[in-house]
C-alpha atoms as one frame of an Amber mdcrd trajectory, in Angstrom:
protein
-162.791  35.965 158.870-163.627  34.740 155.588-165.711  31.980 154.884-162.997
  29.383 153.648-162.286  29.601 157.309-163.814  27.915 160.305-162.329  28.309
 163.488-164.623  26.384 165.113-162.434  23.509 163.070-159.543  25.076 164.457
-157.515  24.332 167.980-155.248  26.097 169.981-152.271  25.014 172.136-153.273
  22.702 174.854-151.742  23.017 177.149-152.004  27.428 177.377-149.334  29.212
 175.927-149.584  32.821 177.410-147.415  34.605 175.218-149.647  33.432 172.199
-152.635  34.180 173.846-152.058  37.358 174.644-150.810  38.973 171.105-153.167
  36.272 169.517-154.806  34.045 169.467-152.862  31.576 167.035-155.151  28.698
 165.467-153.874  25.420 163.755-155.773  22.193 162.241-154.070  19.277 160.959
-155.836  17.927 157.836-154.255  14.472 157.358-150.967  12.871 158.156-148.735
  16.106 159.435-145.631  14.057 158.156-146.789  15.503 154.611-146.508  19.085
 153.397-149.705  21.345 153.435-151.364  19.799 156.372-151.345  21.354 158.675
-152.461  24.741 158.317-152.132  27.986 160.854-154.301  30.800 161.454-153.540
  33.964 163.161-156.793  36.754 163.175-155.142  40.239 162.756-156.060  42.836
 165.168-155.409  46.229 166.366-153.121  45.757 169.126-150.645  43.743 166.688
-150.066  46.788 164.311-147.094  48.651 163.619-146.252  52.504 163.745-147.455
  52.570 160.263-150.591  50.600 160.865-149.914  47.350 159.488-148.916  43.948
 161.102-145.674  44.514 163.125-143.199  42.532 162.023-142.137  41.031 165.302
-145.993  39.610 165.639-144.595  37.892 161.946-141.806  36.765 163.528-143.548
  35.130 166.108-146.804  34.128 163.635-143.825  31.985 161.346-142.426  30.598
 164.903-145.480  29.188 165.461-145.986  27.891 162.534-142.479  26.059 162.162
-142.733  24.697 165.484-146.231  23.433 164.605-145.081  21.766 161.145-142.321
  20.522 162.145-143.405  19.425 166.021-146.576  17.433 164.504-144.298  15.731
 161.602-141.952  14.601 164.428-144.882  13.656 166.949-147.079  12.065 163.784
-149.990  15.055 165.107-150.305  13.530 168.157-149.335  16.578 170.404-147.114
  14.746 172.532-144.006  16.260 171.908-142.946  19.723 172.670-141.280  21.648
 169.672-138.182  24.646 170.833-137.188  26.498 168.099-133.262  26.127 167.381
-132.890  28.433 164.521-135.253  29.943 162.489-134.748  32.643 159.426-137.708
  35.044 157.766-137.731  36.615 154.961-140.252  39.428 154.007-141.980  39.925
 150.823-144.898  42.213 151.472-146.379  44.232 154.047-149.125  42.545 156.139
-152.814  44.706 156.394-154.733  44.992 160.275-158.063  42.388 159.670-157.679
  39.981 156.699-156.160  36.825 158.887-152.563  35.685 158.334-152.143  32.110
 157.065-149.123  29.708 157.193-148.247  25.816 155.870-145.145  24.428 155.505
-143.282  21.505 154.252-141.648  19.197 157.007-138.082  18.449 155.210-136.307
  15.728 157.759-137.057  14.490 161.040-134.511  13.050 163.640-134.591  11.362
 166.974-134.127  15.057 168.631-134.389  17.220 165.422-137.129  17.919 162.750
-136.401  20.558 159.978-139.348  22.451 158.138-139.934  25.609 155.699-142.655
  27.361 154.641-144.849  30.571 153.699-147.321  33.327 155.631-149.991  34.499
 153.572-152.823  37.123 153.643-155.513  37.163 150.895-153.499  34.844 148.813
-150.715  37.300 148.831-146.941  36.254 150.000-146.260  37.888 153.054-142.997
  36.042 154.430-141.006  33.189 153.629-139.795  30.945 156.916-137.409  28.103
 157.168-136.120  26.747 160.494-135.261  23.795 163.017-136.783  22.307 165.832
-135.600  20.390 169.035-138.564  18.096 169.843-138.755  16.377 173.339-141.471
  14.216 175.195-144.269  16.612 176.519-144.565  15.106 179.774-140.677  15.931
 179.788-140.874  19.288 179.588-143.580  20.180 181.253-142.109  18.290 184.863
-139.199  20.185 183.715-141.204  23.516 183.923-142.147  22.278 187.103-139.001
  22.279 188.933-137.727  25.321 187.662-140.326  28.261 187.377-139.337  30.570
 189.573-141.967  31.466 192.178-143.623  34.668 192.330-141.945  35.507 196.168
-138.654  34.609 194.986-138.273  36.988 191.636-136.510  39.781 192.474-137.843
  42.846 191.988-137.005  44.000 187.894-135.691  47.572 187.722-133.878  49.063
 184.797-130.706  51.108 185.277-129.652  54.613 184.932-129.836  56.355 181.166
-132.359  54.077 179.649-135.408  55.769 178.775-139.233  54.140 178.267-138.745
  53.363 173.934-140.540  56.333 172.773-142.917  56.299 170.201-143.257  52.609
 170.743-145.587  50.630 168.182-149.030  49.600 169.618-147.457  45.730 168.880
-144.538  46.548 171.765-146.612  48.553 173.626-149.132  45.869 174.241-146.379
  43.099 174.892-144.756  45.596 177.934-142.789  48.391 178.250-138.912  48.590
 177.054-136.157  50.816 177.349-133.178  51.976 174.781-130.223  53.491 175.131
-128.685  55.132 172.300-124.922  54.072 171.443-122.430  55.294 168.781-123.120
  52.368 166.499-126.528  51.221 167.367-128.384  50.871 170.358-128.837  48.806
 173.491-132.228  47.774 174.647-134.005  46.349 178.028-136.793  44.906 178.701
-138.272  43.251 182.171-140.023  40.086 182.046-143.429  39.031 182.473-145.583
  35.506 182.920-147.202  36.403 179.522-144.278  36.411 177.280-143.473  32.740
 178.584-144.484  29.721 176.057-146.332  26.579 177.634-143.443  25.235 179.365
-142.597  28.341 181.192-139.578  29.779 179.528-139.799  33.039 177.335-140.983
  32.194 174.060-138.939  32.835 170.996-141.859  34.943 169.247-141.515  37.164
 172.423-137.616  36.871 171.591-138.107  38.025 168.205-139.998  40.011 169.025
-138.079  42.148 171.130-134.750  42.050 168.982-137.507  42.990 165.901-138.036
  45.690 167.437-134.072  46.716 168.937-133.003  46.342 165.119-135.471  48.751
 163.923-134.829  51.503 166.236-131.199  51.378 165.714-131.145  51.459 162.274
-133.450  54.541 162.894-130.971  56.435 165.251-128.126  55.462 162.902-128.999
  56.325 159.713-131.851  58.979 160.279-134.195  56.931 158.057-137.266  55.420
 158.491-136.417  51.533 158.462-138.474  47.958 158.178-137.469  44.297 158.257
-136.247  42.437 154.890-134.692  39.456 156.391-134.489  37.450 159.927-132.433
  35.303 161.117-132.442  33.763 164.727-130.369  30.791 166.692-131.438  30.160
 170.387-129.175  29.585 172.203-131.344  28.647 175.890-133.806  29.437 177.380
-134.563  32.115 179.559-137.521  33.335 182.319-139.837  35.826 183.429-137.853
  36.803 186.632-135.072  38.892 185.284-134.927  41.460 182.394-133.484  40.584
 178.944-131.296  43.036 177.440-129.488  43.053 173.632-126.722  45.456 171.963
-127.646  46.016 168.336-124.647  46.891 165.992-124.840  48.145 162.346-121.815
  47.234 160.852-122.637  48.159 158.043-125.095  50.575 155.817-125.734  52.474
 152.518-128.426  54.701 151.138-131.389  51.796 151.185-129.966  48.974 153.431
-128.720  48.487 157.138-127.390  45.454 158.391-127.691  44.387 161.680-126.727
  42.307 164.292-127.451  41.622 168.475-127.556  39.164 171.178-130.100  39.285
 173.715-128.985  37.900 177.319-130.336  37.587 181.083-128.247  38.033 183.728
-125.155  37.259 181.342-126.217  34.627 179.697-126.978  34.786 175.586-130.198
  33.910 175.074-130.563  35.112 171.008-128.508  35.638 168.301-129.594  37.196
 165.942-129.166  39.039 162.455-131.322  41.389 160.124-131.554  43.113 156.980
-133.321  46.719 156.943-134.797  48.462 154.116-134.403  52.720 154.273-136.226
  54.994 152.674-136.533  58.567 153.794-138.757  59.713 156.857-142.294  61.109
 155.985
């Protein structure tokens, strides 16, 4: 960690947030009124089990890192820093300028734009070493703490009522997985004429703090569905140039999540892609990417 950074001076989410805790952790500090830009400032250590196929920072674990961080700037500029709201990302897009390295820490402020009685709209950059790494702009839905957390209350499933997750005939365990998926849980693909289609089952740690499936998790997930269809469609060796998510509602660990990727379209360098991840039916994610080819090897 270098020395400009303390995170002894740092917090985390209060209360726990197990999907951050688990690929993290993710550290903030607020250094004067979060209503301004540059105040508050997020932290997010780099470590082995966050890295790619190629070694570097997976791009879902960006993806979630600039979720974070949007719900952070713009949840304290709506809450004045007091923590007593709870920020759900609406939509979010992430653009990526550079590859993230495993150990130098990620870093991410932002500039809240507008706040609303029920919306607060921010943007903002990741950085490593002082180097642009992505580019993040998004919106927030911010409601009373205390509200959503009796809300998680009353409808967390219990651990005797989930029904037991299996995945169906002809999917196969994602083969030469990244260490990032890998250590979030096991998923499945499918390959299709255009694409692919994807499951995953569910677990407690990919849930934020109010007990739905968090949208890094989310992002995760379709991060990593885009990427391998791009793969089976073109034959190249594909990464993320652009992001774009809306949620749509929220979803839980009881059930697997499952998306259809499409390509509609591609050339020699570029794939474009699009999915929607559901549960049980219902769209959970929509979402949209750009992909960069270059040949394999």
């Amino acid at each position: 960690m270098p020395d400009s950074i303390d995170l002894a001076r740092y917090s985390v989410f209060v209360p726990s947030d197990p999907f951050e805790d688990h690929t993290g952790p993710f550290y903030f500090r607020i250094a004067g009124d979060a209503r301004t830009a540059g105040t508050v400032h997020c932290v997010l250590p780099t470590l082995p089990r966050q890295a790619n196929y190629a070694g570097g920072v997976h791009g879902g674990a960006i993806l979630a890192f600039a979720d974070y961080a949007l719900c952070l700037v713009a949840g304290r500029a709506a809450d004045n820093g007091t923590n007593s709201s709870f920020a759900v990302t609406v939509s979010i897009a992430v653009e990526f300028l550079s590859a993230g390295r495993i150990g130098p820490p990620l870093e991410s402020t932002g500039e809240p734009l507008q706040v609303t009685g029920r919306m607060a709209f921010a943007r903002g950059s990741i950085t490593q070493e002082g180097k642009t790494v992505a580019l993040w702009s998004g919106v927030v839905r911010h409601v009373a703490r205390a509200k959503a957390m009796a809300r998680k209350e009353e409808t967390a499933p219990t651990v005797s009522a989930a029904p037991e997750q299996t995945v169906p005939a002809g999917f196969e365990l994602l083969a030469g997985a990244s260490v990032y998926s890998r250590h979030i849980g096991p998923s499945y693909a499918r390959p299709e004429t255009d694409g692919v289609t994807m499951i995953q089952p569910t677990l407690p740690h990919m849930c934020n703090s109010g007990g739905a499936l968090h949208g890094g998790f989310m992002m995760s997930f379709a991060d990593s569905a885009v990427t391998r269809a791009a793969g089976i469609v073109t034959g190249m060796a594909p990464s993320t140039v652009s992001f774009a998510a809306e949620f749509l509602s929220a979803g839980n660990a009881a059930t697997p999540i499952t998306t259809r990727v499409e390509t509609p379209r591609h050339g020699r360098s570029l794939a474009f892609m699009r999915g929607l991840i559901e549960q049980n039916e219902k769209p959970l994610l929509s979402y949209s990417a750009t992909i960069f080819l270059r040949p394999k090897g």
